[in-house]
C-alpha positions as CSV (number, residue, x, y, z in Angstrom):
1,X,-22.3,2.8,-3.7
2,X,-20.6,-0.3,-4.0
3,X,-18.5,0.8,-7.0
4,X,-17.7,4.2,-4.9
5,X,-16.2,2.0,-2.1
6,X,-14.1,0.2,-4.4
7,X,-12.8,3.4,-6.2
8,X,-11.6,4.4,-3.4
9,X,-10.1,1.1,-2.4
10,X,-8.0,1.0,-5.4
11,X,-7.0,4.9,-5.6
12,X,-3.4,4.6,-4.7
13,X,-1.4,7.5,-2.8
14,X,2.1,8.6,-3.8
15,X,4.3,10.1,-1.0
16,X,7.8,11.4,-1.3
17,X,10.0,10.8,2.2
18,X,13.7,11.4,2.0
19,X,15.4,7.8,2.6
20,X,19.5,8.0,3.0
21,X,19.7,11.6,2.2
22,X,17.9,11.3,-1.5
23,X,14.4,11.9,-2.6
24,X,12.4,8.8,-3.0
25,X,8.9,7.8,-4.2
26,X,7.0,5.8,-2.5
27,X,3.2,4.8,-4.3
28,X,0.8,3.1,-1.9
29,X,-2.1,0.7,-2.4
30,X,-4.2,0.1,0.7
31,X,-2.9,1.7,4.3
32,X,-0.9,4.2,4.1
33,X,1.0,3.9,7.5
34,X,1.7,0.5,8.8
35,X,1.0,-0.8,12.3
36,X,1.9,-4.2,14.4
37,X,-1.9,-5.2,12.8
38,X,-0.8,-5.7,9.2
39,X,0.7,-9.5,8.8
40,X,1.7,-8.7,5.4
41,X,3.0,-6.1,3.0
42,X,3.7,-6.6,-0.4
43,X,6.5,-4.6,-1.3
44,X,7.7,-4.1,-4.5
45,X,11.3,-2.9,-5.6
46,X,11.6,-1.7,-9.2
47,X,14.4,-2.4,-11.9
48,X,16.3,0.4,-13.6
49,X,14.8,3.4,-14.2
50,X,13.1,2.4,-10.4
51,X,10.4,4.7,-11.3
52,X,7.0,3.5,-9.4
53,X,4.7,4.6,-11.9
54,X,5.4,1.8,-13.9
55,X,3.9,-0.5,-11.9
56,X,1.1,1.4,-11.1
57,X,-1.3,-1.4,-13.3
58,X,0.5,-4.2,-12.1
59,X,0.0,-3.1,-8.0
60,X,-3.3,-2.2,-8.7
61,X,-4.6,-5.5,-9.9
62,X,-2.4,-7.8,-7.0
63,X,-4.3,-5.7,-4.4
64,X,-7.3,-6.3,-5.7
65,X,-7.0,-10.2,-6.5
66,X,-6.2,-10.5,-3.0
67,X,-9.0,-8.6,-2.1
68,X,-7.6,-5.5,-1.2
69,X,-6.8,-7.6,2.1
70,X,-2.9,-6.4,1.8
71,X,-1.4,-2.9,0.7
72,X,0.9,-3.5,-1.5
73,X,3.8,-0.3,-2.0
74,X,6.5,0.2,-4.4
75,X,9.4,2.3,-3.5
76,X,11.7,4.3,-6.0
77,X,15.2,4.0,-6.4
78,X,16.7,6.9,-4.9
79,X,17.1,9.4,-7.2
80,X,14.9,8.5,-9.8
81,X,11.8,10.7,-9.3
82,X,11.1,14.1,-9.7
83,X,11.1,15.8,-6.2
84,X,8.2,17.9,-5.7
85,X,8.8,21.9,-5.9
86,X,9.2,21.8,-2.2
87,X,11.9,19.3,-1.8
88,X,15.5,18.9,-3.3
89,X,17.4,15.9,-4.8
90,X,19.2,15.5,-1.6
91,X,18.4,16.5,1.8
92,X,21.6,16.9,2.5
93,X,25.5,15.8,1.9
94,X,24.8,12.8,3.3
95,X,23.8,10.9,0.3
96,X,27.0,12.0,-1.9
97,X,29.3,10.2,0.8
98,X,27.1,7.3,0.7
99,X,27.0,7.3,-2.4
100,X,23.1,6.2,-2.7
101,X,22.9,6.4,-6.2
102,X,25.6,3.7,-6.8
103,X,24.3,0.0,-6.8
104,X,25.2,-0.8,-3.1
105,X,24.0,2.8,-1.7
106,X,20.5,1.6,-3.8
107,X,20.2,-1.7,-1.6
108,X,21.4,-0.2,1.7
109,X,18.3,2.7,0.4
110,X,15.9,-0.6,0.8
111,X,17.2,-1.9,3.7
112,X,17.6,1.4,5.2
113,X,13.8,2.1,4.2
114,X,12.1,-1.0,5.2
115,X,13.9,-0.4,8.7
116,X,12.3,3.0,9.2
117,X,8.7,2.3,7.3
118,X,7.5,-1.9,8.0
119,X,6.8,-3.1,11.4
120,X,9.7,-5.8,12.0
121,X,6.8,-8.4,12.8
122,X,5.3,-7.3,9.2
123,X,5.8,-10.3,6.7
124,X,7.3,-9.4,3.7
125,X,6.2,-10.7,0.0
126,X,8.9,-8.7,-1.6
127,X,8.6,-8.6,-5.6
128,X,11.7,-7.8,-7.9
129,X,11.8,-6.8,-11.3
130,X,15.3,-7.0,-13.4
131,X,17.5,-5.4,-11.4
132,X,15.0,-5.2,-8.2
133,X,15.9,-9.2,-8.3
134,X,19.5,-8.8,-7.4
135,X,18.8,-6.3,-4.4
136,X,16.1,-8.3,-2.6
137,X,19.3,-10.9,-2.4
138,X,21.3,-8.4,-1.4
139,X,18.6,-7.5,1.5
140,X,17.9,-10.8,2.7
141,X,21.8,-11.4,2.7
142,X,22.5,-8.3,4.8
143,X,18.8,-8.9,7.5
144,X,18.4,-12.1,7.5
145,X,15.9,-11.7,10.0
146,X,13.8,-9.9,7.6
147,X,10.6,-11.7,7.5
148,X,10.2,-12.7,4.3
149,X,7.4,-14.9,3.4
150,X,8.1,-15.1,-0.3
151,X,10.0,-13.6,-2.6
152,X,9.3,-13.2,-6.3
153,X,11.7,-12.6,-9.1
154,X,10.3,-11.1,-12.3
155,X,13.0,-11.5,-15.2
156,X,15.8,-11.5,-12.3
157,X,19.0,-9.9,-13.5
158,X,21.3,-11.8,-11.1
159,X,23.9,-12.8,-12.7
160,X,26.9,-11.6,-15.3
161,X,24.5,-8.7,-16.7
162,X,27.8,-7.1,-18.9
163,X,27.5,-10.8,-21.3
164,X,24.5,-10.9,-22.0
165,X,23.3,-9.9,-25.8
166,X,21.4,-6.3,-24.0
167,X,24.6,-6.4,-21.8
168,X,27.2,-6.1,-24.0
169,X,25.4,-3.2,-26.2
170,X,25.0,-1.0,-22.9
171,X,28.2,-1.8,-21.3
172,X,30.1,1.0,-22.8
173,X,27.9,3.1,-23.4
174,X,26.5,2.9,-19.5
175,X,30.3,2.4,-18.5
176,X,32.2,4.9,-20.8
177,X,30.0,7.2,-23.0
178,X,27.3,8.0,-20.3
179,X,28.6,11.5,-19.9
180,X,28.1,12.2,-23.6
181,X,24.1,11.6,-23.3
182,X,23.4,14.5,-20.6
183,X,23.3,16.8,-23.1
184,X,20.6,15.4,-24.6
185,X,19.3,14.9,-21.5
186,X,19.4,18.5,-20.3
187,X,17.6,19.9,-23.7
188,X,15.2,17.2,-24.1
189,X,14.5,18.3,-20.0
190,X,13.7,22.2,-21.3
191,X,10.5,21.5,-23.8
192,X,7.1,22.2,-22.9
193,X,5.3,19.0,-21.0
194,X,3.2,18.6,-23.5
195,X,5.7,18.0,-26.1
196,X,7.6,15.4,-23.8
197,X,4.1,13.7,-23.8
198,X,4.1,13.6,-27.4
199,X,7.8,12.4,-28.2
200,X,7.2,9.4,-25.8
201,X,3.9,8.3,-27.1
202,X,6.1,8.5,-30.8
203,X,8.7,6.0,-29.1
204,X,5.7,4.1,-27.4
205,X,3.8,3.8,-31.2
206,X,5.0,0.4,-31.4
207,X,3.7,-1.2,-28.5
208,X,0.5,-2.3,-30.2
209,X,-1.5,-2.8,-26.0
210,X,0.6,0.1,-24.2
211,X,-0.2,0.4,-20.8
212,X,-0.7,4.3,-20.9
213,X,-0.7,5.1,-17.5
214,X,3.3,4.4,-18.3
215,X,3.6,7.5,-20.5
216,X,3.7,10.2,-17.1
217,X,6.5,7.9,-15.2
218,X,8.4,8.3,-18.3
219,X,7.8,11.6,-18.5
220,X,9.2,12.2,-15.8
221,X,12.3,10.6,-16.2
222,X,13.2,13.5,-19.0
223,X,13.8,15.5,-16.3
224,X,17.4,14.8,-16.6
225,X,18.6,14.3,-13.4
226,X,16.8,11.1,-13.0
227,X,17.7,9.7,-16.3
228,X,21.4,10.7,-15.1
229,X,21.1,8.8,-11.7
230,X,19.2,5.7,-13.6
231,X,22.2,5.8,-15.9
232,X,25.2,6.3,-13.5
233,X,23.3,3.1,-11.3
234,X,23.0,1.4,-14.5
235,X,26.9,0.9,-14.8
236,X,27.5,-0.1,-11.8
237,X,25.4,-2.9,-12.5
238,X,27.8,-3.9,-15.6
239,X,30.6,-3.7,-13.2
240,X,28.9,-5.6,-10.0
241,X,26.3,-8.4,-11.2
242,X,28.7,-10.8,-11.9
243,X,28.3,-14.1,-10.4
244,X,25.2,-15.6,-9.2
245,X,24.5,-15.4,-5.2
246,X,24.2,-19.3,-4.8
247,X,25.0,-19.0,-1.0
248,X,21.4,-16.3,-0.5
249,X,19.9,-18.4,-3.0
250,X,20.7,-21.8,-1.1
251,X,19.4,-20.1,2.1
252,X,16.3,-19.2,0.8
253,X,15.3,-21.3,-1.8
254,X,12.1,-22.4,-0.3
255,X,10.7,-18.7,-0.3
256,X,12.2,-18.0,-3.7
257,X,10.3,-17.9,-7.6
258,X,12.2,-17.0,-10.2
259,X,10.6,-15.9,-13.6
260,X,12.4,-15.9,-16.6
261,X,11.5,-14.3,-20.1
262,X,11.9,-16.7,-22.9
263,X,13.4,-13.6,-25.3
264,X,15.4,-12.0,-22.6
265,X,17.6,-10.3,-23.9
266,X,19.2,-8.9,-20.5
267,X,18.9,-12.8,-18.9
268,X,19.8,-15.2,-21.8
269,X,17.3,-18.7,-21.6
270,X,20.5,-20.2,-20.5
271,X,20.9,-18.7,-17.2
272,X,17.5,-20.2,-16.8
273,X,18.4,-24.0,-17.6
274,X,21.5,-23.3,-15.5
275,X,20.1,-22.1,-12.6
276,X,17.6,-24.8,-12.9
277,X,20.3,-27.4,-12.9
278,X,22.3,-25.8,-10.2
279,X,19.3,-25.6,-7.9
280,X,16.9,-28.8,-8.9
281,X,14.2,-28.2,-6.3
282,X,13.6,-24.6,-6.4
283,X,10.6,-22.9,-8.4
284,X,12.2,-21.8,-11.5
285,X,9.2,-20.9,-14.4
286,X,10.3,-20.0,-17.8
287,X,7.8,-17.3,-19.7
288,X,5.2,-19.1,-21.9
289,X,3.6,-16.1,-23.3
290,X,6.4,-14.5,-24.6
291,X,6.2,-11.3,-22.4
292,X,9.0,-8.9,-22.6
293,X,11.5,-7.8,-20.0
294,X,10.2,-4.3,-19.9
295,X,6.6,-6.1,-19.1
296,X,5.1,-3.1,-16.8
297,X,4.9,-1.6,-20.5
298,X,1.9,-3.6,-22.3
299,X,1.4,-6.9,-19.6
300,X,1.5,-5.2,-16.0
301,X,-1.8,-7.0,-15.6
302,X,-1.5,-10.1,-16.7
303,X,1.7,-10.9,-14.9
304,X,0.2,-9.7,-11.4
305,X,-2.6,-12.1,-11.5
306,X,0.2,-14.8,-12.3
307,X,2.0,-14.0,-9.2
308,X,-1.0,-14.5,-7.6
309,X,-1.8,-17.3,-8.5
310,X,2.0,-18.7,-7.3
311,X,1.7,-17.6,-4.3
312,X,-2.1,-17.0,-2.9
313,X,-1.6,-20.4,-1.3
314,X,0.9,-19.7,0.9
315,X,-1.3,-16.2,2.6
316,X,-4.0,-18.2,3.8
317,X,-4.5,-17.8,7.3
């Protein structure tokens, strides 16, 4: 009976809301609907593709190592997720002239989200990943009287993206020869499902401990349009994530912990031991177990019971 109650604990729900015109995932672990009775909400905010699937393991085991005491959610960038057969891409024109799927209509999709969906006397724990780094900045920047309790920043992309090694292989083609992959895109977006299935699990082979629960988020992202909208975002990045926010970062250092990968290749070691001597006292932890950037792919697991352990202390009532 036990086990029963804790399946059910642990099942997650996906819903799909529209947020600033354009379709958007959100996956759900523990309540569903927030109320003025939930303290905290851990909310997590992908990097690009900001498909919620992949973090499906890594959710799943934070709620439960906090004792399934907090939901913890995960919301999609917009655009990147298959609607379901009764929705559309876009609800309306709204999202073209806000361009949503551009890097600033992404974080004003966050803000405009959290705004609608968490209590404003809800404490945040907001966790980034890559590019999901850079935009919880950008939020606390723009609502500073977002409650944020802590903010954690998994392999943050923050800073001058277009020189670093990954950078400056994707720049043009993310920047200049994006176009020339929807082709691709489009046929790849025609085969049968199970065939999809198949190629990814090919391009997965190498991954000796794949998560597999990654394989149907990825999936999904042959559906073209998302893959399109991850890309078109993904330039925008090369273009915008120049400079490091020192000013947010100064602001906020006491709720901030940056995690860097020690074979990042889109956030070089250096910006690590620069952003360590920039900012002396802040929590700045360098990978010791060689985890890669893509880490929902093979380590989901083992990197949400790290995050726990940083920062279970400061949740005790």
């Amino acid at each position: 009976m036990d086990d029963m109650v804790t399946a059910r604990r642990v099942e997650p729900q996906t819903d799909f809301v529209y947020c600033c015109g354009a379709i958007t995932e959100v996956l759900k672990f523990g309540s569903c609907q927030l109320h003025s009775g939930h303290k905290v909400l851990f909310l997590i905010l992908p990097g690009n593709p900001g498909v919620v699937g992949f973090y499906r393991t890594f959710m799943q085991t934070l709620h439960s190592m906090f004792g399934y005491r907090h939901p913890v959610w995960a919301v999609s960038h917009a655009g990147h997720c298959v609607p379901p057969d009764s929705m559309d891409m876009v609800e309306d024109a709204s999202a073209a002239e806000g361009d949503v799927f551009g890097l600033n209509g992404q974080i004003e999709h966050k803000l405009a989200f959290i705004r609608k969906h968490v209590p404003r006397e809800t404490s945040l724990v907001l966790v980034g990943h890559s590019i999901g780094c850079y935009i919880i900045l950008e939020v606390m920047k723009r609502d500073p009287e977002l409650k944020v309790t802590k903010a954690v920043m998994l392999f943050p992309t923050i800073e001058r993206m277009a020189q670093t090694p990954q950078g400056k292989v994707m720049t043009p083609v993310l920047c200049h020869m994006r176009y020339m992959a929807y082709l691709p895109l489009f046929l790849l977006s025609l085969l049968p499902e199970g065939l999809k299935t198949s190629l990814i699990k090919l391009v997965f082979g190498g991954i000796r401990s794949l998560d597999h629960s990654v394989v149907q988020p990825t999936v999904g992202l042959l559906s073209g349009d998302c893959a399109a909208n991850a890309m078109y975002m993904g330039g925008q990045e090369m273009r915008t994530v120049l400079e490091r926010d020192n000013t947010t970062i100064r602001k906020n250092l006491d709720k901030l912990i940056f995690y860097y990968g020690a074979t990042d290749h889109w956030c070089p070691v250096q910006y690590y031991h620069d952003i360590k001597q920039d900012f002396p006292h802040g929590d700045f932890r360098l990978c010791e177990n060689d985890f890669r950037h893509a880490f929902v792919l093979d380590t989901g697991r083992e990197v949400a019971k790290m995050v726990f352990e940083w920062i279970s202390g400061d949740l005790r009532t």
